[in-house]
C-alpha positions in Angstrom: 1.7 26.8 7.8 0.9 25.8 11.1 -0.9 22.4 9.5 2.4 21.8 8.3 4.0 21.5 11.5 1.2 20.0 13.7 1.1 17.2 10.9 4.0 14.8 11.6 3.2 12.1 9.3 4.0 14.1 5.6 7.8 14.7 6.2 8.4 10.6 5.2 5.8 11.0 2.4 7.4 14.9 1.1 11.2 15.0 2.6 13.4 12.9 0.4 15.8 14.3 2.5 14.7 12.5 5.4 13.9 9.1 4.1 17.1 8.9 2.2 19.2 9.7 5.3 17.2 8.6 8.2 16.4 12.1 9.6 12.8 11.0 10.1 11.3 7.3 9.6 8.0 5.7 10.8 9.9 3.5 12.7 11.6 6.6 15.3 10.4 6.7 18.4 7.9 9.8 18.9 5.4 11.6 20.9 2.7 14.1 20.0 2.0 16.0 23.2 -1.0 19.2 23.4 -1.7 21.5 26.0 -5.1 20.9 27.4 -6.7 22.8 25.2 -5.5 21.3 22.1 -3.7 24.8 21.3 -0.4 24.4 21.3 1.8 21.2 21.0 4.9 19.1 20.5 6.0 17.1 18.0 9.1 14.9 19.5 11.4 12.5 17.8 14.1 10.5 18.3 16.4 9.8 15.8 17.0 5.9 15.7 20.6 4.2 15.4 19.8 1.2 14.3 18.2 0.9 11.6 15.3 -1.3 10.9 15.1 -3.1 7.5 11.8 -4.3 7.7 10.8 -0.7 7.5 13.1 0.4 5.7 12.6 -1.8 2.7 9.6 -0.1 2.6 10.9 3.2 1.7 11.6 3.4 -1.7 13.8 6.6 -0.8 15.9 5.4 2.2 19.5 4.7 0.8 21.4 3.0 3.5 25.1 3.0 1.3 23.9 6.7 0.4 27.1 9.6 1.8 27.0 13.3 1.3 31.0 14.6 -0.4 30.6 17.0 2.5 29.0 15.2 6.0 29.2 18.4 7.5 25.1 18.7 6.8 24.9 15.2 9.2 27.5 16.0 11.4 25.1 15.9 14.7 26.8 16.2 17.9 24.6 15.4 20.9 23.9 18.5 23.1 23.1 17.0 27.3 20.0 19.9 27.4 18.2 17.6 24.7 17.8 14.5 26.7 16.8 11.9 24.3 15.3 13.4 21.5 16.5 14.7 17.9 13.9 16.8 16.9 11.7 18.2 19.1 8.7 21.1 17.3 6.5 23.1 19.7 3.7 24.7 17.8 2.6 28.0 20.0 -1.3 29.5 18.9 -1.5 31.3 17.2 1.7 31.8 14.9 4.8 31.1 16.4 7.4 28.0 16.3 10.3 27.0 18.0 12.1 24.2 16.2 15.1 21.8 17.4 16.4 19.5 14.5 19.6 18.0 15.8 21.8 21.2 16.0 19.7 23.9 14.8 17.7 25.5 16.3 15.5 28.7 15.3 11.9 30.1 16.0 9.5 31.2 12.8 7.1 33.5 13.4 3.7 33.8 11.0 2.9 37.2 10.4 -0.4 37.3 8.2 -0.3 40.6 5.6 -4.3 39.8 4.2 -6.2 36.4 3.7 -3.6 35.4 0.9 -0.6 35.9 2.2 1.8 36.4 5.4 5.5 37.2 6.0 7.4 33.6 7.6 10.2 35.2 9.8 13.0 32.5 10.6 15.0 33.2 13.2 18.4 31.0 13.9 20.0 30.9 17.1 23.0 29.4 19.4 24.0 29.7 22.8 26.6 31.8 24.1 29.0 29.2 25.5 29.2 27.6 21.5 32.7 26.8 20.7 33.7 28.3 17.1 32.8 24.4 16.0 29.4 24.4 17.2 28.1 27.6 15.4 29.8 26.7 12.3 27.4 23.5 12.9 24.0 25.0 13.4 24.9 27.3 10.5 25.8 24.3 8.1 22.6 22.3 9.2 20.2 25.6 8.4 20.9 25.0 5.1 18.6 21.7 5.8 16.0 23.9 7.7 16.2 27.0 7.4 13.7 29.3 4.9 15.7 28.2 1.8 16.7 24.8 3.2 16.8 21.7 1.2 14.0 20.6 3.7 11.8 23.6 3.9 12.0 24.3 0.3 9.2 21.2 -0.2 7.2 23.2 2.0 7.0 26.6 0.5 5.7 24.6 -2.9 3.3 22.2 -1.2 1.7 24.5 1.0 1.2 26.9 -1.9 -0.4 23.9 -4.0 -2.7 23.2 -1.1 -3.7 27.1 -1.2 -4.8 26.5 -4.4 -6.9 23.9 -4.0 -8.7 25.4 -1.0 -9.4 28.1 -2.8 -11.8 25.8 -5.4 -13.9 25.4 -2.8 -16.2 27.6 -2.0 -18.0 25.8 1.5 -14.0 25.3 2.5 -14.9 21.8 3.7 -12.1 20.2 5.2 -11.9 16.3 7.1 -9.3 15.0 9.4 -9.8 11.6 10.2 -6.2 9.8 9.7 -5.8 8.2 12.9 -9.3 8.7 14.0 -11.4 12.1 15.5 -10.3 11.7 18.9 -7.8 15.0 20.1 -5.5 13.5 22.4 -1.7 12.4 23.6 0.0 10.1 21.1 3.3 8.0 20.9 3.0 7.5 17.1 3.0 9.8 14.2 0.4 8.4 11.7 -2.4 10.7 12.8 -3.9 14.3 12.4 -5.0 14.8 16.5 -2.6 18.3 16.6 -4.1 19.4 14.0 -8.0 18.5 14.8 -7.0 20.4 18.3 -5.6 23.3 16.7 -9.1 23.8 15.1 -10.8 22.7 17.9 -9.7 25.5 20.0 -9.9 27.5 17.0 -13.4 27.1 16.8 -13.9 27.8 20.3 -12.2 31.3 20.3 -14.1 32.2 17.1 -17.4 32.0 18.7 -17.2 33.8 21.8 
């Protein structure tokens, strides 16, 4: 579960949701930022507002004439504490999240219950100074994000595929080399660096 979040390249390949409405394109302006020991990290994007067709006619999902009956779902109102980006994911070692997508925000917490399984707590939040408007907002958009969310529902399936497949095999081999084997800083999105630093530091706690 933590994978999923350090690995900012799958939403456009698994998120319809995204693609189809512009949520998250390879073509949005992003950072990848880690501590300096690769433990924890932040995955920032900026949602763009103009759209670029060379891109997107290269994402068979991406409906530009595409509208929801009820736009509440994409009605994003920009909050001054964000500064410029839309979705900003901070990934804290071992098992914690905090998680700003446009207007909702929450924290998920991994609580493991045996090598097969753990308990995924979400937690949604708001500020006290929200007008009536605004909660009803980051209440709509959890429906996008939150544990049953059009979003995170992909997730919950995927991840349980992936635990599947791990499990036939036995050395539990794994390589991550998209974007090369460096762990470092990044302004782009097509590459597995949180994740190699997640198991780098991994690796170092394990063995002292």
């Amino acid at each position: 579960m933590m994978e999923n979040i350090k690995d900012p390249y799958h939403p456009g390949l698994l998120h319809t949701w995204f693609v189809t409405f512009g949520l998250w394109r390879a073509d949005n302006q992003s950072q990848l930022i880690m501590d300096s020991h690769g433990r924890h990290a932040c995955m920032i994007s900026r949602r763009n507002q103009v759209v670029d067709e060379t891109v997107a006619s290269a994402a068979s999902t991406y409906r530009a004439n595409m509208k929801l009956h009820d736009p509440r779902m994409l009605d994003v109102v920009h909050e001054p504490w964000w500064g410029l980006p839309t979705v900003c994911m901070t990934t804290i070692f071992p098992n914690v999240i905090f998680q700003q997508q446009v207007n909702s925000l929450s924290t998920r917490q991994i609580v493991p219950q045996g090598p097969d399984q753990f308990d995924f707590i979400w937690t949604h939040f708001g500020f006290e100074e929200d007008t009536s408007e605004m909660s009803a907002r980051r209440l709509q958009q959890a429906n996008l994000f939150g544990p049953a969310g059009l979003v995170s529902a992909d997730d919950g399936e995927v991840i349980e595929y992936s635990q599947d497949g791990l499990r036939q095999d036995e050395a539990f081999a794994t390589l991550c080399e998209l974007g090369g084997t460096a762990v470092e800083n990044t302004n782009h999105m097509v590459t597995e660096t949180l994740i190699r630093g997640m198991y780098r530091y991994w690796r170092q706690v394990m063995e002292q």
